[in-house]
C-alpha positions in Angstrom: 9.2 2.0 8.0 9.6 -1.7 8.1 6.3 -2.3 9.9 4.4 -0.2 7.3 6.0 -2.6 4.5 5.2 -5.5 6.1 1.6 -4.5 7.5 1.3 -3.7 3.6 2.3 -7.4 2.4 0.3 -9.2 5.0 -3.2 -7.0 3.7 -2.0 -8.1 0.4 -1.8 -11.7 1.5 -5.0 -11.5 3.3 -6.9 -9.8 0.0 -5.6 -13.1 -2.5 -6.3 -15.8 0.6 -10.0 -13.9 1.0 -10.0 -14.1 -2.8 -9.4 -17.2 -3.0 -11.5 -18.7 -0.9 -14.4 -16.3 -2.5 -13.8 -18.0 -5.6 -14.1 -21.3 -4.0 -17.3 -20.5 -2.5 -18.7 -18.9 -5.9 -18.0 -22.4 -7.7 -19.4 -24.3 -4.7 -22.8 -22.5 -5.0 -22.4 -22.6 -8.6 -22.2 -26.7 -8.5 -24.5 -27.2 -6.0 -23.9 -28.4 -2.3 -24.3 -32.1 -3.8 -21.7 -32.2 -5.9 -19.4 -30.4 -4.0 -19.7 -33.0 -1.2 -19.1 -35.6 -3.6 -15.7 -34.0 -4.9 -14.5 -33.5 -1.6 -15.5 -37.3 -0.3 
C-alpha cells in the first residue's frame, strides 16, 4: 500500500517537473534561440 502512494507522488512529481520544463521550452521557442542565449549568458 505504501509503494502504491509513493509510486503515485513520484508520477505526480515527474508530471509538474515535465511540465515545467515544457513551459520553458514553449517560451524559449517563443523568444527565439537568440534571446534565450542572451538571458542565460
Amino acid at each position: 500500500m505504501d509503494d502504491s502512494v509513493q509510486k503515485s507522488c513520484w508520477g505526480l512529481t515527474a508530471k509538474a517537473v515535465i511540465g515545467i520544463a515544457g513551459i520553458i521550452v514553449l517560451f524559449w521557442l517563443v523568444s527565439g534561440a537568440e534571446a534565450a542565449a542572451a538571458v542565460a549568458s
